[in-house]
C-alpha positions as CSV (number, residue, x, y, z in Angstrom):
1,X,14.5,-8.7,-24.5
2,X,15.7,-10.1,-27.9
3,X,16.8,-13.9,-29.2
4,X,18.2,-15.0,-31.8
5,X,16.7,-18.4,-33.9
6,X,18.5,-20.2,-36.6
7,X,18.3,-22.8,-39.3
8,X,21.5,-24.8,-40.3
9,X,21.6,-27.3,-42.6
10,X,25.1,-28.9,-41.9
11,X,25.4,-31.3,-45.3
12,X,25.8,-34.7,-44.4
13,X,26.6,-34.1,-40.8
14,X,28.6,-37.8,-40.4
15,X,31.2,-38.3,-38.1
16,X,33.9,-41.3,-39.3
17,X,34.0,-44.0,-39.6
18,X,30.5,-44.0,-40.5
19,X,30.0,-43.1,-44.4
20,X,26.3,-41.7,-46.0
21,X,23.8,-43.7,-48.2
22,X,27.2,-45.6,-49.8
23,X,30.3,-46.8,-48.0
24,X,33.1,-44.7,-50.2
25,X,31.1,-41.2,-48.8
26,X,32.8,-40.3,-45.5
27,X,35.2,-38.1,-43.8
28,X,38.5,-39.1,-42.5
29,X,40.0,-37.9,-39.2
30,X,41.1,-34.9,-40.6
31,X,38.4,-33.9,-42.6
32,X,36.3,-34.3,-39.9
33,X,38.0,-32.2,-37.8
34,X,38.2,-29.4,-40.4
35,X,33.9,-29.6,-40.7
36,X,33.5,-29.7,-37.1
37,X,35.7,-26.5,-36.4
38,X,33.9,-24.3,-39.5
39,X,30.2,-26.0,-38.6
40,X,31.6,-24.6,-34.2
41,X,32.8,-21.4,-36.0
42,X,30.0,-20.9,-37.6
43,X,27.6,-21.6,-35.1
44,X,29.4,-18.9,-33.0
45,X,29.1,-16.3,-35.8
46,X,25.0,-17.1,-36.0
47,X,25.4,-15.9,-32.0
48,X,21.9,-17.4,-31.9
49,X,19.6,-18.7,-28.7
50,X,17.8,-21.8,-30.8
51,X,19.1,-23.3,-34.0
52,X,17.1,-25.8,-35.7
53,X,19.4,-28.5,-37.9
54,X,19.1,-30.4,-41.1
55,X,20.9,-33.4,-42.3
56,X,22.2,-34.8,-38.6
57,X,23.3,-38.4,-38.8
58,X,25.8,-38.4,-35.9
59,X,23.6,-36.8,-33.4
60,X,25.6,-37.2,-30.1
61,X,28.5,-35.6,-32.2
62,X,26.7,-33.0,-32.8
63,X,24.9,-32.6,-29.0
64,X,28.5,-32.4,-27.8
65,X,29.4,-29.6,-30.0
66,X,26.5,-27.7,-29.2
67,X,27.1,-28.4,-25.0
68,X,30.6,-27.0,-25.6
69,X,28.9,-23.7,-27.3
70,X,26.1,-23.1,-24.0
71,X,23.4,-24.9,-26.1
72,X,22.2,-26.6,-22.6
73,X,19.2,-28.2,-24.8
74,X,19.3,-30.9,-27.5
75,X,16.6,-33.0,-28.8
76,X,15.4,-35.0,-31.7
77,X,12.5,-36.7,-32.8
78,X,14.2,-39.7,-34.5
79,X,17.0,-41.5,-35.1
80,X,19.1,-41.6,-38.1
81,X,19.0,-45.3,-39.6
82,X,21.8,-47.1,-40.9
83,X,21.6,-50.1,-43.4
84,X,20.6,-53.9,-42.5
85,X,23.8,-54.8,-44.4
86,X,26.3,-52.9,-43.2
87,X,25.7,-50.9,-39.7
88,X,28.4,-48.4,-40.5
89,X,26.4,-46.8,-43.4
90,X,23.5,-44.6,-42.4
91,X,20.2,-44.7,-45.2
92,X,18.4,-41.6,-43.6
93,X,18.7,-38.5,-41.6
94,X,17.0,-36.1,-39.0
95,X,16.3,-32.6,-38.0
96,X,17.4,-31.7,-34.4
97,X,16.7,-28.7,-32.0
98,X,19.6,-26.6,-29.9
99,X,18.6,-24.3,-27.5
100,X,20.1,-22.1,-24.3
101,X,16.7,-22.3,-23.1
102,X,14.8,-24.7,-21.1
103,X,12.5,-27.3,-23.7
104,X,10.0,-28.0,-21.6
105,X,7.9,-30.3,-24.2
106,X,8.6,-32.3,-27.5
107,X,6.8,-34.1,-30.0
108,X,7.1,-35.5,-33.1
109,X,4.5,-34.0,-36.0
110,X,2.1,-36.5,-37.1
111,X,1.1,-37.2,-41.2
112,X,-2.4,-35.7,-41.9
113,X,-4.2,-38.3,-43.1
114,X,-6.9,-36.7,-45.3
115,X,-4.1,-34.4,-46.6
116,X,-2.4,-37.6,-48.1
117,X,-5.7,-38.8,-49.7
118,X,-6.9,-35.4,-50.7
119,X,-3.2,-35.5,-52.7
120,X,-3.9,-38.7,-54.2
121,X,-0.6,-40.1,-52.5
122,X,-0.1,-43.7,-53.1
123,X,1.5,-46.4,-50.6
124,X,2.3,-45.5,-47.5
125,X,2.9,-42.4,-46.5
126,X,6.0,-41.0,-43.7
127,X,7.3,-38.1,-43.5
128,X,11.3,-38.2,-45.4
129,X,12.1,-36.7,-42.2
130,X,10.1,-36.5,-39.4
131,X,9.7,-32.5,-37.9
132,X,10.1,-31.4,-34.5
133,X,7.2,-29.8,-32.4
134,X,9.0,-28.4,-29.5
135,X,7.9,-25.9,-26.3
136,X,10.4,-23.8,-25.0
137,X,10.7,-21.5,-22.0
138,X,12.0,-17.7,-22.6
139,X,13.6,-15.8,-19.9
140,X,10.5,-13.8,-19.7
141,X,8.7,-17.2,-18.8
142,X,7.0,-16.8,-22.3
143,X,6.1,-20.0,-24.1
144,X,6.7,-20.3,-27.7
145,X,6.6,-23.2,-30.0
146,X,9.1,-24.0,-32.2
147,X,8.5,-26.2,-35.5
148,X,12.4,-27.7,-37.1
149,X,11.9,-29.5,-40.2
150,X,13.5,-30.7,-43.9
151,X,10.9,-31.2,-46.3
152,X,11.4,-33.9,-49.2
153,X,14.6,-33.0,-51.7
154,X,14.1,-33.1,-55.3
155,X,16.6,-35.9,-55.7
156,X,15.4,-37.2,-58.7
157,X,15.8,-33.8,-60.8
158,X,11.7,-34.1,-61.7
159,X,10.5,-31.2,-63.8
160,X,9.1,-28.5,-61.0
161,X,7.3,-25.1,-61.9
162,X,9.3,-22.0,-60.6
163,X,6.2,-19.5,-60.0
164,X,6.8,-15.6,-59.3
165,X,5.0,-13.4,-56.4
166,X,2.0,-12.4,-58.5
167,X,1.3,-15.8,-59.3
168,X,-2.4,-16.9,-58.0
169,X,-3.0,-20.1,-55.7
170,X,-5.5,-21.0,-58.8
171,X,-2.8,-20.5,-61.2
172,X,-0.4,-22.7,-59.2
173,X,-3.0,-25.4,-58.8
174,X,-3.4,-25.8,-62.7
175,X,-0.7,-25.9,-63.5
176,X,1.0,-28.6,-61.1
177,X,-2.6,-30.6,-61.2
178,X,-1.4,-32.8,-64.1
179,X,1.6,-33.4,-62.6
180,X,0.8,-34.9,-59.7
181,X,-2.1,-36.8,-61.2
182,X,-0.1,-38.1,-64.4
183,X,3.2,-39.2,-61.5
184,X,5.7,-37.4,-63.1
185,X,6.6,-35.4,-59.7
186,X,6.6,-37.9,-56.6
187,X,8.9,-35.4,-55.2
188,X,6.6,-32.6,-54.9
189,X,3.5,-34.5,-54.2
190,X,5.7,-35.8,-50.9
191,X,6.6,-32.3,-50.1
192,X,2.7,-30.8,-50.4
193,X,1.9,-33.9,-47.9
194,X,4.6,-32.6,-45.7
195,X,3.4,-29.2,-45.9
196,X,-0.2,-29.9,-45.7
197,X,0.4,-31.9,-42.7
198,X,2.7,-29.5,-40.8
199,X,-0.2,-27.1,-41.7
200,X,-3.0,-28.5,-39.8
201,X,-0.8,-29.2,-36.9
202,X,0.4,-25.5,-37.0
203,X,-3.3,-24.3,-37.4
204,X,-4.5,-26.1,-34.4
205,X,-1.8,-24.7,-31.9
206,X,-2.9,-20.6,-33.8
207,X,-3.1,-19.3,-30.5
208,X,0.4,-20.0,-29.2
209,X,3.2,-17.8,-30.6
210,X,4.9,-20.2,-33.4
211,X,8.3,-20.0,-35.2
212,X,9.1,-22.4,-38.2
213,X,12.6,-23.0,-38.8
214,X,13.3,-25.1,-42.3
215,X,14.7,-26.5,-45.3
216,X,11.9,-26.4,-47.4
217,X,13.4,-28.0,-50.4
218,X,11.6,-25.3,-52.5
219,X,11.6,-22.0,-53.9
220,X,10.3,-18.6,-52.7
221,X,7.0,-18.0,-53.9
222,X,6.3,-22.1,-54.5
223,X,3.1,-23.7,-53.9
224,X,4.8,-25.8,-51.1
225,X,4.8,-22.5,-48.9
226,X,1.1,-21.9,-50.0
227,X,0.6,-25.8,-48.9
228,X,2.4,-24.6,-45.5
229,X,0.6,-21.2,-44.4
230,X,-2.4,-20.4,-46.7
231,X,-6.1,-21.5,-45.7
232,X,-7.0,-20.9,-49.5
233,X,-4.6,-23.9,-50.6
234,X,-6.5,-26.4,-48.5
235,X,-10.1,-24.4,-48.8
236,X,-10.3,-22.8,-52.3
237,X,-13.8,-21.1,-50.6
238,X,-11.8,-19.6,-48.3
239,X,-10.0,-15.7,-48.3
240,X,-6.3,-15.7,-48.4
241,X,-5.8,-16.5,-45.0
242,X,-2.2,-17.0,-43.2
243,X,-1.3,-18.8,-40.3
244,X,2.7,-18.1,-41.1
245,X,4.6,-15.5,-42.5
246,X,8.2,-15.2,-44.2
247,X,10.1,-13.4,-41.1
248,X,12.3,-11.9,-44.3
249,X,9.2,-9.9,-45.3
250,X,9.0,-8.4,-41.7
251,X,12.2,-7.0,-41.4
252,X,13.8,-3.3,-42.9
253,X,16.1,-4.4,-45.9
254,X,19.2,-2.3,-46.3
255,X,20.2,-1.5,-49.6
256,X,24.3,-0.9,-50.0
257,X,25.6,1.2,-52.1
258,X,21.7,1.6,-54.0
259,X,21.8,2.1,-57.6
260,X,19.7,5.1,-58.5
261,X,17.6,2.8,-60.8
262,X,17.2,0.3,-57.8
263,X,13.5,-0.2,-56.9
264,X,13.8,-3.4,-54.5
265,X,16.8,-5.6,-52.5
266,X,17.3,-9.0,-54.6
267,X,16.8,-11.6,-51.9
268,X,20.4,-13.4,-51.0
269,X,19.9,-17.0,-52.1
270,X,20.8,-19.9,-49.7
271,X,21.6,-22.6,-52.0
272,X,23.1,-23.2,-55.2
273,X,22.2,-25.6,-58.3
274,X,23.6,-25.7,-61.8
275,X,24.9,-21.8,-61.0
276,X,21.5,-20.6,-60.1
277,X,20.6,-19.7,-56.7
278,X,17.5,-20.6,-54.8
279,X,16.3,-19.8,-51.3
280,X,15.6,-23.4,-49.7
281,X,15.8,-21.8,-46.4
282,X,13.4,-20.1,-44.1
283,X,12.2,-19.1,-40.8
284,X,8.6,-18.2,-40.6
285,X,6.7,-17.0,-37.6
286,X,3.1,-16.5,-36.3
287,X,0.7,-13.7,-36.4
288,X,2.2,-12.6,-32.7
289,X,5.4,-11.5,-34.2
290,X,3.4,-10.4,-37.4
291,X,4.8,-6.1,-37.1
292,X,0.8,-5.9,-38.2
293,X,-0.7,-7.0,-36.0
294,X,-1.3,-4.4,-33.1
295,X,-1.7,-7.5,-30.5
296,X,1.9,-8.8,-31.4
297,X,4.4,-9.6,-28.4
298,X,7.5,-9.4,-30.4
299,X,8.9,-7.9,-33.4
300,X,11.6,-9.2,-36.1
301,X,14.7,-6.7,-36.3
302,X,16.9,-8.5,-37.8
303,X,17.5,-11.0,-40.8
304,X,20.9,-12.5,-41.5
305,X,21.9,-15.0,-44.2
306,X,25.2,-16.1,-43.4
307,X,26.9,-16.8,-46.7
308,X,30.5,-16.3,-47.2
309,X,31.0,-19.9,-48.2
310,X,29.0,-19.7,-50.8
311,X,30.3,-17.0,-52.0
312,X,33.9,-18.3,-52.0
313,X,32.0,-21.2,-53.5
314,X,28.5,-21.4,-54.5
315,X,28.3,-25.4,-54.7
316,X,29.5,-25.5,-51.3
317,X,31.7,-28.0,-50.0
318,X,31.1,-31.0,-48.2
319,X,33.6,-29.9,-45.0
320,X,31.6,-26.8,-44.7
321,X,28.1,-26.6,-46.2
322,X,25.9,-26.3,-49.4
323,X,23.5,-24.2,-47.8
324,X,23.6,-20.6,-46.3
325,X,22.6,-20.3,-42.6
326,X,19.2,-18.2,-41.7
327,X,19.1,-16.2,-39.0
328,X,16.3,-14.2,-37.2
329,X,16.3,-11.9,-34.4
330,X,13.1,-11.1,-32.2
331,X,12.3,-8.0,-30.4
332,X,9.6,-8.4,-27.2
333,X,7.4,-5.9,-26.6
């Protein structure tokens, strides 16, 4: 048996005459239209079994979309908000789940509250958007548990290190240290919280197969992922130790048309900022569909980024998306 699991961010996922954060940003008819036929499109081309979903403000617009494509199952956590001023302008967002399987539990992830003191956060402390902790039923009858969330954006453009694969977790840690003490990156203090948090609910569930589906908000190789997976980021006594692992690293990359000199596949980015491409996006999975682990139940074959839009156009465009869509395909045993 194989699925198929997703992560789509769908940039700012509004349908009229509602507008985004300010009342000029919204679609008209038309536009609206043409987002919802790429966003149905594209959905079909990801030929997935579960998609998880950033940016959804007009859920039931969405939920009917995804009833037209099979998607039998459609939940979220939370409700997008709109302002006190004017109720046709929504002020936040949330993350939703699609699946053609039953969901047979949901729950919202709760903050970790010694995480947000041992990170010196100050005030009070919610999630920017608040993940989704969902059971759901394979064919097979196996239960996995599927994790959807969008952690906190660098909105404010704060100066962020960009680290590189042989960077240590010590390394990382003195370097941002100073940054988050001195408040010149609220940004990425809220993301480690967000991490950290969806960290010890992850660990405490280590026995059930797990799949993370995400907009991290940060870059391969950042200490956010270490905040995320790695018992040495929360205990520096402890081994490197991880409860997650980036499903790209599990799957055979295919080199076309290799130059000679090649030594490695450059991983496709999925988003685009001042011409420089990042991967924001990720699906991670436990250690029972780790290909090392002899006790594993599945295996990941497959690892899709589907990117022709930005490739037409890196920035993306607000009636498609500014992100690439992940896709990963699972092999049982």
């Amino acid at each position: 048996m194989k699925i198929r699991l997703g992560t789509f961010n769908l940039f700012q996922f509004v349908e009229p005459p509602y507008s985004w954060y300010t009342k000029k940003e919204k679609f008209n008819n038309l536009q609206w239209i043409e987002k919802t036929q790429w966003i149905k499109n594209q959905i079909t081309l990801m030929n997935c079994d579960v998609i998880g979903f950033q940016e959804v403000f007009s859920r039931n617009s969405l939920k009917d979309i995804l009833s037209e494509l099979g998607f039998n199952y459609f939940e979220t956590v939370d409700i997008a908000k709109t302002s006190k001023e004017n109720s046709t302008i929504y002020t936040s967002t949330t993350v939703a789940i699609a699946s053609k399987f039953p969901i047979s539990q949901l729950q919202e992830v709760k903050a970790h509250i010694p995480s947000i003191k041992k990170h010196n956060f100050e005030g009070f402390f919610k999630f920017s958007r608040i993940p989704i902790k969902a059971t759901i039923i394979l064919p097979n009858e196996q239960e996995i548990l599927i994790y959807v969330c969008h952690l906190k954006s660098n909105r404010l453009n704060e100066f962020e290190y960009t680290f590189k694969q042989e960077d240590s977790i010590e390394h990382k840690k003195s370097l941002i240290s100073k940054a988050l003490k001195d408040k010149y990156s609220s940004s990425l203090k809220q993301r480690l919280c967000e991490a950290s948090s969806l960290f010890f609910d992850i660990k405490k569930e280590k026995d059930k197969p797990i799949i993370l589906m995400c907009d991290l908000n940060d870059k391969e190789f950042s200490i956010t992922i270490d905040a995320l997976s790695n018992d040495k980021y929360h205990d520096e006594k402890r081994k490197e130790s991880l409860i997650l692992h980036d499903a790209y690293n599990q799957h055979e990359r295919i080199i076309y048309n290799p130059h000679p000199e090649q030594k490695e596949v450059k991983r496709t980015p999925t988003s685009f900022f001042a011409g420089k491409g990042n991967v924001l996006d990720y699906i991670f999975i436990s250690k029972q569909f780790n290909k090392k682990n002899k006790n594993s139940i599945a295996k990941v074959t497959k690892y899709d980024i589907c990117d022709k839009h930005l490739q037409e156009n890196p920035d993306g465009s607000l009636l498609k998306s500014d992100h690439a869509q992940v896709v990963c395909e699972l092999e049982f045993k």
